[in-house]
Each structure stands twice: as structure tokens, then as C-alpha cells.
N, CA, C and O atoms as a CHARMM CRD file, in Angstrom:
* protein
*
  268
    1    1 UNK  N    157.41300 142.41600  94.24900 PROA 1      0.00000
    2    1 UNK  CA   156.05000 142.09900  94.63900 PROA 1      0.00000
    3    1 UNK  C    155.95700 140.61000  94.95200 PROA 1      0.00000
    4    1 UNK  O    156.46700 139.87200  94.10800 PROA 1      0.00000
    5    2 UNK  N    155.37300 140.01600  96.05900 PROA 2      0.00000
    6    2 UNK  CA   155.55800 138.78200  96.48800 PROA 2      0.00000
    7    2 UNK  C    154.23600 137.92200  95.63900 PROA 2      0.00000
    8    2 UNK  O    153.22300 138.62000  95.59800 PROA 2      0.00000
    9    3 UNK  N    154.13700 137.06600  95.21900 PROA 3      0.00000
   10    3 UNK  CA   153.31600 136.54300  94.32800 PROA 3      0.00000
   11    3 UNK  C    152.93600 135.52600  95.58200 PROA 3      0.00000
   12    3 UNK  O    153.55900 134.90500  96.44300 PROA 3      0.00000
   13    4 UNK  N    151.18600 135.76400  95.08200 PROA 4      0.00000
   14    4 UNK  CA   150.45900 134.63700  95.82500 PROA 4      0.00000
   15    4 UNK  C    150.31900 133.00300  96.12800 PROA 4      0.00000
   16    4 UNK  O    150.02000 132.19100  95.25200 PROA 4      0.00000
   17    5 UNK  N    150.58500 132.66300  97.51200 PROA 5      0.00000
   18    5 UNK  CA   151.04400 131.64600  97.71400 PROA 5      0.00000
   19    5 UNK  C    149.50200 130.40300  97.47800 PROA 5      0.00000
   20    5 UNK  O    148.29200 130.61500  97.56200 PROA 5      0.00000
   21    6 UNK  N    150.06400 129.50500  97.25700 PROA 6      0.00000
   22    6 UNK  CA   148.62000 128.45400  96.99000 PROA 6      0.00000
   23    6 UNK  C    148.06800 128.21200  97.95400 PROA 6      0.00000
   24    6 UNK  O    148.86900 128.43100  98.86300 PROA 6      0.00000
   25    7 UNK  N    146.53200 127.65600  98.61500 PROA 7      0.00000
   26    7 UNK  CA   146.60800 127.28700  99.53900 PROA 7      0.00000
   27    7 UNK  C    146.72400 125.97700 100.08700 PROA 7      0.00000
   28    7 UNK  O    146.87400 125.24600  99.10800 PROA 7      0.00000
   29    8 UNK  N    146.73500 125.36700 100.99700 PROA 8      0.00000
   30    8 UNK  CA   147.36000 123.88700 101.08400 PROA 8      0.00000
   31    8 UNK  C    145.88400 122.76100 100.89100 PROA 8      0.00000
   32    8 UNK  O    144.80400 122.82600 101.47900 PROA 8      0.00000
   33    9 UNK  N    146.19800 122.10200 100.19500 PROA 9      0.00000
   34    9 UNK  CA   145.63800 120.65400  99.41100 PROA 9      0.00000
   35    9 UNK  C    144.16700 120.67300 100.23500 PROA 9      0.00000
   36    9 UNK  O    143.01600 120.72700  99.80300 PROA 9      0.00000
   37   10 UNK  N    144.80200 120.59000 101.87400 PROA 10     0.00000
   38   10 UNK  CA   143.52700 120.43000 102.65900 PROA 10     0.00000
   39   10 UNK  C    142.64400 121.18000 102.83700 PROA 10     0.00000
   40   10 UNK  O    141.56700 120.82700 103.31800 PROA 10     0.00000
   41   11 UNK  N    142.94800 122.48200 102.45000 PROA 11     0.00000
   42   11 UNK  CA   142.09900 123.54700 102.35000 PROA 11     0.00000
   43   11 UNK  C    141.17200 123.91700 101.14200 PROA 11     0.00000
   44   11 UNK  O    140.31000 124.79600 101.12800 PROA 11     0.00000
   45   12 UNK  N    141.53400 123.05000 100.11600 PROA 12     0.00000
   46   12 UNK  CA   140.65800 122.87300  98.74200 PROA 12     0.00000
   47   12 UNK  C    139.16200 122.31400  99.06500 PROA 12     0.00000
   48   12 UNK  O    138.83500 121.55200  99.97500 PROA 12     0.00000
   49   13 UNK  N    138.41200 122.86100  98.13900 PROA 13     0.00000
   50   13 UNK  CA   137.26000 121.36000  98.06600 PROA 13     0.00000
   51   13 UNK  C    138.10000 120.79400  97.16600 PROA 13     0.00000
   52   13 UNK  O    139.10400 121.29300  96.65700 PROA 13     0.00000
   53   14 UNK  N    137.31600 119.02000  96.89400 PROA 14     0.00000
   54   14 UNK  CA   137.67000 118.59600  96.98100 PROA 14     0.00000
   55   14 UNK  C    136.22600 117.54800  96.65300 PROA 14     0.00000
   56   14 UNK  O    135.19000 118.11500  97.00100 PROA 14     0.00000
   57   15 UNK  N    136.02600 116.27100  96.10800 PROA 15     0.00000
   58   15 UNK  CA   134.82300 115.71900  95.72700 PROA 15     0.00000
   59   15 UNK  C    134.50800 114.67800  96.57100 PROA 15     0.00000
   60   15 UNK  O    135.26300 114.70100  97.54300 PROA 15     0.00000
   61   16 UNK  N    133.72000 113.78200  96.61200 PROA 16     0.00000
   62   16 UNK  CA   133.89000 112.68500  97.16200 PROA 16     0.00000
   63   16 UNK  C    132.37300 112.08200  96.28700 PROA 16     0.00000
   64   16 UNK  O    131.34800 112.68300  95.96400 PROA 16     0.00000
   65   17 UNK  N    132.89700 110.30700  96.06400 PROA 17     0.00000
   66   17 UNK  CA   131.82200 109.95900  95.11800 PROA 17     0.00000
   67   17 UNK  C    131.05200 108.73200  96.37800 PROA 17     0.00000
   68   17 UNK  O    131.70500 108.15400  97.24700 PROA 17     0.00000
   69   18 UNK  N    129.81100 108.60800  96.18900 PROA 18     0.00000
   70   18 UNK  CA   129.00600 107.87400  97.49700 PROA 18     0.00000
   71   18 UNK  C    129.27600 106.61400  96.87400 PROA 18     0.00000
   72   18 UNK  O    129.22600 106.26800  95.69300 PROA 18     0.00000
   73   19 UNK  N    129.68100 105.78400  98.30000 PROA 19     0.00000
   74   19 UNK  CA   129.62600 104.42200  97.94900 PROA 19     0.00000
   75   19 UNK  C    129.02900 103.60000  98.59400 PROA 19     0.00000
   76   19 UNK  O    128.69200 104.03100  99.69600 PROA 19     0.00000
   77   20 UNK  N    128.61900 102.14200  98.30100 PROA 20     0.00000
   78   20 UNK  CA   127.26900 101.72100  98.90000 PROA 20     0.00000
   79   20 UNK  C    127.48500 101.62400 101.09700 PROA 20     0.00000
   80   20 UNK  O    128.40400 101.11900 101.74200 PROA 20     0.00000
   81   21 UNK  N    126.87400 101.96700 101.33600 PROA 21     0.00000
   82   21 UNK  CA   126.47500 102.08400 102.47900 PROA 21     0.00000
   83   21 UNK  C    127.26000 103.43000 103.41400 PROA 21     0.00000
   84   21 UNK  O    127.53100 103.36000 104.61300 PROA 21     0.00000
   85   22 UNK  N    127.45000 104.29200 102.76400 PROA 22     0.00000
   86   22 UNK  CA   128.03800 105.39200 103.19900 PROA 22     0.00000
   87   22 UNK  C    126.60900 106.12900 103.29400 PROA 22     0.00000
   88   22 UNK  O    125.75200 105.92100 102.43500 PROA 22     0.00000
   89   23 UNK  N    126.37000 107.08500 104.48700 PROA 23     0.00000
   90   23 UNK  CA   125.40100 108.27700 104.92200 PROA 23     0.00000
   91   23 UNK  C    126.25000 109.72900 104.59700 PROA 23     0.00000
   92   23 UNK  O    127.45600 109.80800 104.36000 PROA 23     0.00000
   93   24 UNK  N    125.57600 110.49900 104.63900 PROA 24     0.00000
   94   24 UNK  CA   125.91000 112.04200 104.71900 PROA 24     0.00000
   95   24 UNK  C    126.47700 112.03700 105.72600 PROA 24     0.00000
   96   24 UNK  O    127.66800 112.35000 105.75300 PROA 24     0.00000
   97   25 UNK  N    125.83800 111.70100 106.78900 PROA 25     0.00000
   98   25 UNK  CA   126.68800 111.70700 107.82300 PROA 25     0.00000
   99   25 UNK  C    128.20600 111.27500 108.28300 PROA 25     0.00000
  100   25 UNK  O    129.03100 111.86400 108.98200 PROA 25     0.00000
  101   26 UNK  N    128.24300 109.88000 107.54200 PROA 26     0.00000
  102   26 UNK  CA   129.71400 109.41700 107.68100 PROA 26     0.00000
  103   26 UNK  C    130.11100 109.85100 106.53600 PROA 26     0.00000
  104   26 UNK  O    130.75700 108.92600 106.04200 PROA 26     0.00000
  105   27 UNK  N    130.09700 110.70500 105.84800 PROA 27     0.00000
  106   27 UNK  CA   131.03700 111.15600 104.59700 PROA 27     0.00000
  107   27 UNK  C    131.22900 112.43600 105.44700 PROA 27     0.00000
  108   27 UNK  O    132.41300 112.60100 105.74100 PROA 27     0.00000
  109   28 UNK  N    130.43100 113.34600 105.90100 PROA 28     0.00000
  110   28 UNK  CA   131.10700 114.61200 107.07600 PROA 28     0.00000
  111   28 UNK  C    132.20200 114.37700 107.83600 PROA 28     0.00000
  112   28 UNK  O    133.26600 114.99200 107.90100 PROA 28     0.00000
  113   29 UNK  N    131.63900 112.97700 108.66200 PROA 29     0.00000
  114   29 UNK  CA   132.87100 112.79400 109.36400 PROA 29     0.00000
  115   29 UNK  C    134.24200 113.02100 108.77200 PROA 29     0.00000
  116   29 UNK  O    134.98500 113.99700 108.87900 PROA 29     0.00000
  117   30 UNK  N    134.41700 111.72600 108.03300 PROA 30     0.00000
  118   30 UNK  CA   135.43700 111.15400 107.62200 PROA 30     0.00000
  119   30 UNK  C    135.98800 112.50800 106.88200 PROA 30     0.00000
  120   30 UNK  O    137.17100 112.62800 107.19900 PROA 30     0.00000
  121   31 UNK  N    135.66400 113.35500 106.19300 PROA 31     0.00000
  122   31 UNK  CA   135.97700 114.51800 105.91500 PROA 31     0.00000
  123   31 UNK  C    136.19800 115.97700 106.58400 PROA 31     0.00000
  124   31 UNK  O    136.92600 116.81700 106.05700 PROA 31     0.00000
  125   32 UNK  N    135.44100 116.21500 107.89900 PROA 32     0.00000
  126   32 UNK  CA   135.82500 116.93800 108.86900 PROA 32     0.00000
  127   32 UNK  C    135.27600 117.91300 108.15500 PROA 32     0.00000
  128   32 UNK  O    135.96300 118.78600 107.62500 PROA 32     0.00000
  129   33 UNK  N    134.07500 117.86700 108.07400 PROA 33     0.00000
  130   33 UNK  CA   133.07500 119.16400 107.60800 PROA 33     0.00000
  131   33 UNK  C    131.37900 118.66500 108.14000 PROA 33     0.00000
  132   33 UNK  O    130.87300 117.55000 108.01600 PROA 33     0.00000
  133   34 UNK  N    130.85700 119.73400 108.66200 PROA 34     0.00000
  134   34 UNK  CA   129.43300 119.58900 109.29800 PROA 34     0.00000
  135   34 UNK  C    128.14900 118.86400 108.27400 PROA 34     0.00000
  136   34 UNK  O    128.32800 118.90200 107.05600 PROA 34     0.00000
  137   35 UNK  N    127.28600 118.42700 108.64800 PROA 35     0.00000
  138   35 UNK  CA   126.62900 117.66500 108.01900 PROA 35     0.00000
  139   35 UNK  C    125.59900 118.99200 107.22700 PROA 35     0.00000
  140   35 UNK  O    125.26800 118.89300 106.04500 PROA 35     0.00000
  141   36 UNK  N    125.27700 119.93900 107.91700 PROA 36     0.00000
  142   36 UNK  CA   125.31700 121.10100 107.32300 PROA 36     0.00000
  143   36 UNK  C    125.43000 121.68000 106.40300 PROA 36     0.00000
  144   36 UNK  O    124.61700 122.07200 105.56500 PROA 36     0.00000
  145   37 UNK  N    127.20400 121.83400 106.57800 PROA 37     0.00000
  146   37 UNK  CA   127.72900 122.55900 105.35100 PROA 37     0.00000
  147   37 UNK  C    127.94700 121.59800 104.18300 PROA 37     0.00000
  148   37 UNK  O    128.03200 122.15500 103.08800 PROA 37     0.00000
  149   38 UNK  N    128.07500 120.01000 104.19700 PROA 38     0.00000
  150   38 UNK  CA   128.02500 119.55200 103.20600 PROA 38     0.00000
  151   38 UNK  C    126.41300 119.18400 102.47300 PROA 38     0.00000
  152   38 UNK  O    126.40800 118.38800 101.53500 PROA 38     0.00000
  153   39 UNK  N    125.56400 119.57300 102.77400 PROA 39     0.00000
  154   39 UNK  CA   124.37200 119.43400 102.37200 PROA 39     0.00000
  155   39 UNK  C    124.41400 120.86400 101.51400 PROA 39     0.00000
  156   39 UNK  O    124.13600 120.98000 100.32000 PROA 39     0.00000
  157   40 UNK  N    124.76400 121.74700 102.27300 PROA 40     0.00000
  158   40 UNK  CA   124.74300 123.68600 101.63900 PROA 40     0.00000
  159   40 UNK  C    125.29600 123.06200 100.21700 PROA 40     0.00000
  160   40 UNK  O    124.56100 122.73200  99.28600 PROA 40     0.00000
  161   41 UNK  N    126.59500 122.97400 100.23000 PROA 41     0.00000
  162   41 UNK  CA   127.86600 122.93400  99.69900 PROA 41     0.00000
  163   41 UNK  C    127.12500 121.84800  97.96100 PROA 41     0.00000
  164   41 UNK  O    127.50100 121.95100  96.79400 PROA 41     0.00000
  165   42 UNK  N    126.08800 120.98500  98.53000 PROA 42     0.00000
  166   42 UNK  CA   125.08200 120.35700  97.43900 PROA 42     0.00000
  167   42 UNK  C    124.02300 120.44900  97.38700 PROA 42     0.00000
  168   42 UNK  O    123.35300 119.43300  97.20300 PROA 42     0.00000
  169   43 UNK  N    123.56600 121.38700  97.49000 PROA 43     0.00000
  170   43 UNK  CA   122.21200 121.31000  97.40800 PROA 43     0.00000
  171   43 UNK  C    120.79500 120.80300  97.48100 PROA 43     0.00000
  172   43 UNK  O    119.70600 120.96300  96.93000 PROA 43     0.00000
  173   44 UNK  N    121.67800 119.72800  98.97300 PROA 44     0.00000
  174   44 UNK  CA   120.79000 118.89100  99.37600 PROA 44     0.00000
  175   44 UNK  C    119.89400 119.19200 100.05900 PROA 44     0.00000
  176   44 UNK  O    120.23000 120.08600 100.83500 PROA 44     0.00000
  177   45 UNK  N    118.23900 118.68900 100.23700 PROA 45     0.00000
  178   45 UNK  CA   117.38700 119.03900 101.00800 PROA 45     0.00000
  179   45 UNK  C    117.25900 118.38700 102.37500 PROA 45     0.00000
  180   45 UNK  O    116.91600 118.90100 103.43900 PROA 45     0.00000
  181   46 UNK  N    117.72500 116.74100 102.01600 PROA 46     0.00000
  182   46 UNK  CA   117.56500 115.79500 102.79300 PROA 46     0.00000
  183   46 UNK  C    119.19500 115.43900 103.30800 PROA 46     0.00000
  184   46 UNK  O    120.12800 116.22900 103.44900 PROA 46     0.00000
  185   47 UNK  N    119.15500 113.77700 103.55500 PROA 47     0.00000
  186   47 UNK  CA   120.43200 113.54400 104.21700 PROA 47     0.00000
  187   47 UNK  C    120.55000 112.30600 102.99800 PROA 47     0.00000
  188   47 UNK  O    121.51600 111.54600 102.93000 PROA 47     0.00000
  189   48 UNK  N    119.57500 112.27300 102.22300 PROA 48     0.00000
  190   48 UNK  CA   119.43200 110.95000 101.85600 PROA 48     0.00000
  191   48 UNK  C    120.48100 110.88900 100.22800 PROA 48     0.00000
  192   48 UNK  O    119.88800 111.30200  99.23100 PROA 48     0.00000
  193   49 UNK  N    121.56300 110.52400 100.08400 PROA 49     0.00000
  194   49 UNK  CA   122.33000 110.73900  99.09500 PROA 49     0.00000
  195   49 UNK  C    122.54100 108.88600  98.27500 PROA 49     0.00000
  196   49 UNK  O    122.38000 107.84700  98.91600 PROA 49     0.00000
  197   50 UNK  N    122.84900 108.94300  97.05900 PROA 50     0.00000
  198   50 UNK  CA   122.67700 107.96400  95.97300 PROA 50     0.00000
  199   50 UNK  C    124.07300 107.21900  95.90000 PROA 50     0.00000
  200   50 UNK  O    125.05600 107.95900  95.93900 PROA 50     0.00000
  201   51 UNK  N    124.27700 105.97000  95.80700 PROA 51     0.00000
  202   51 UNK  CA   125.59600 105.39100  95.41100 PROA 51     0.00000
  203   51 UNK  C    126.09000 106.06800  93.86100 PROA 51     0.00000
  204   51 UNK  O    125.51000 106.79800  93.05700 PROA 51     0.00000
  205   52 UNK  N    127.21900 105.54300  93.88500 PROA 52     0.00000
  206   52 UNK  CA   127.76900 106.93200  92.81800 PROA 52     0.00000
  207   52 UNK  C    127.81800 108.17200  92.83200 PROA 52     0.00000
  208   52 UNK  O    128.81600 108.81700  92.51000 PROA 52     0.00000
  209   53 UNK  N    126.32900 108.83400  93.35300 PROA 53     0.00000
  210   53 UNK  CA   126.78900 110.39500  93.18000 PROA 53     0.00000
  211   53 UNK  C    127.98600 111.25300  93.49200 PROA 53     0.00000
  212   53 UNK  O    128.75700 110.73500  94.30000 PROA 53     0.00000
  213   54 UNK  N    128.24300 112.16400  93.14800 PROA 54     0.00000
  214   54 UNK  CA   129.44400 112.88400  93.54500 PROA 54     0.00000
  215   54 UNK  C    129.44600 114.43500  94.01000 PROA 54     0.00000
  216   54 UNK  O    129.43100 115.52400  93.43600 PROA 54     0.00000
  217   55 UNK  N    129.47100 113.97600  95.33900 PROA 55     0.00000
  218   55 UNK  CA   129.51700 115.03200  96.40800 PROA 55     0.00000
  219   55 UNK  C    130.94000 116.49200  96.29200 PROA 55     0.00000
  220   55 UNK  O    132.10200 116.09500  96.20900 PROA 55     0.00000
  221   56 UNK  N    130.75200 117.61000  96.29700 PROA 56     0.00000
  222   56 UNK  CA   131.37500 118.41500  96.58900 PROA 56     0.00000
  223   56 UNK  C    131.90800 118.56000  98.01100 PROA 56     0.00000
  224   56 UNK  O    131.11600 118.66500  98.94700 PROA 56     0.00000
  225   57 UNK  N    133.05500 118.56700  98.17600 PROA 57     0.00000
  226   57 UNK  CA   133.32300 118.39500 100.02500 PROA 57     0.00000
  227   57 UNK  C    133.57200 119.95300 100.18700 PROA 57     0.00000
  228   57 UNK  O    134.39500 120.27900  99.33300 PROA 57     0.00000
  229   58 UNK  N    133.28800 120.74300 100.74200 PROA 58     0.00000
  230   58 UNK  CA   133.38200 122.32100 100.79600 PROA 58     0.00000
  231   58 UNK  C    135.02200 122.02900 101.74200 PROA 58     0.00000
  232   58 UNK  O    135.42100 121.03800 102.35400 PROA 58     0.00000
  233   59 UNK  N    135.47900 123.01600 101.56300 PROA 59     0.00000
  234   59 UNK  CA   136.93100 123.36900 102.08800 PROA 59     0.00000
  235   59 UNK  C    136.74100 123.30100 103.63500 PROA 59     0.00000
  236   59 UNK  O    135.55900 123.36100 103.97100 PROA 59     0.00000
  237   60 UNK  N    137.65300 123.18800 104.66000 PROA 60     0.00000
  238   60 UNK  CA   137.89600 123.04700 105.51100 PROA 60     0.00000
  239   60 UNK  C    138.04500 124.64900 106.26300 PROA 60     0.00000
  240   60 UNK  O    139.09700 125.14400 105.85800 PROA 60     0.00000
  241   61 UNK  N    137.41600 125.47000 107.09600 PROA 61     0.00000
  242   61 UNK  CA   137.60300 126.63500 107.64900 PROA 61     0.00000
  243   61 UNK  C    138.72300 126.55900 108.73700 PROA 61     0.00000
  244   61 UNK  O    138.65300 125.62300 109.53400 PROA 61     0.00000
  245   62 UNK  N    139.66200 127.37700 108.83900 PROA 62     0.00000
  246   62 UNK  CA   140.81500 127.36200 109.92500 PROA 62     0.00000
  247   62 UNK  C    140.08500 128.46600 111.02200 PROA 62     0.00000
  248   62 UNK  O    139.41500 129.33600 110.46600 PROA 62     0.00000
  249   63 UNK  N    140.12400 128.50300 112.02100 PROA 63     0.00000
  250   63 UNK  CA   139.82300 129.06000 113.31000 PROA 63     0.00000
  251   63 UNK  C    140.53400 130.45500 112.93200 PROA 63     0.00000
  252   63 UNK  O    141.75200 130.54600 112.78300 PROA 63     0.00000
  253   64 UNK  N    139.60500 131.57100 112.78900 PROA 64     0.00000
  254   64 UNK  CA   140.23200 132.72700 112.37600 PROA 64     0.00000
  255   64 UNK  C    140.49400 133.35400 111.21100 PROA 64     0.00000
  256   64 UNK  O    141.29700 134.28100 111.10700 PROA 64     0.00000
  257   65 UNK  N    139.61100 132.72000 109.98800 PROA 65     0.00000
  258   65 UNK  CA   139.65400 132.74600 108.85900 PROA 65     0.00000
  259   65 UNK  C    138.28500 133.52500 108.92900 PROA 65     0.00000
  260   65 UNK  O    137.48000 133.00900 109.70500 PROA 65     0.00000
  261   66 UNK  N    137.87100 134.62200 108.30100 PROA 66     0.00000
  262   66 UNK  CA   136.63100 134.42700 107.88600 PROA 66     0.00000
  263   66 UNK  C    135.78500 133.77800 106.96800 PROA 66     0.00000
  264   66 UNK  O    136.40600 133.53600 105.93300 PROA 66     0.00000
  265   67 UNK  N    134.81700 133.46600 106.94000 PROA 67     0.00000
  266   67 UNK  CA   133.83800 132.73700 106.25500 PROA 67     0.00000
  267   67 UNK  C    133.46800 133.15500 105.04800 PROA 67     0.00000
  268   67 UNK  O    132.61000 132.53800 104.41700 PROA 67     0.00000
């Protein structure tokens, strides 16, 4: 029986903590996830996020994966 393989690092979440002058927006970027799904992913209402806090980065979807 072939035992289940891990999936790769980049495909984890993964956290990210806000630092001063970082937006939601440039933390999506720089992470390669929609401004969207990282708001879902925290339960954010707004865009408006706190120095220090610590963001959940939701996993990265591969083209052909389902959701």
C-alpha cells in the first residue's frame, strides 16, 4: 500500500505577522493569494489590518485542483 505523500511547503498555509506599513493588499501580493481569499481565510471585514497581528496565508490552489 503506497503511503501518503506530504504536500509541498508551498502548498501549506502558512502565517504571516503585519508589519508597520504593510496593507492586505501587499501581504496578497507578496504571497500570491487574492486579497479575497486572504480576508475569507481571516475573518476580515475590511482591508484594514494591525501591526503585529498574525495573518493566516490560506494555501496556494494549483490549476486543476479542486477547491
Amino acid at each position: 500500500m503506497d503511503e501518503p505523500t506530504a504536500a509541498p511547503t508551498s502548498m501549506l498555509a502558512s502565517s504571516h505577522v503585519v508589519g508597520r506599513g504593510e496593507t492586505l493588499s501587499l501581504i496578497a501580493q507578496r504571497h500570491g493569494v487574492g486579497v479575497d481569499r486572504l480576508r475569507q481565510a481571516n475573518r476580515l471585514r475590511g482591508d484594514r489590518v494591525r501591526v503585529g497581528e498574525r495573518l493566516t496565508i490560506p494555501a496556494a490552489i494549483m490549476a486543476g485542483t479542486p477547491e
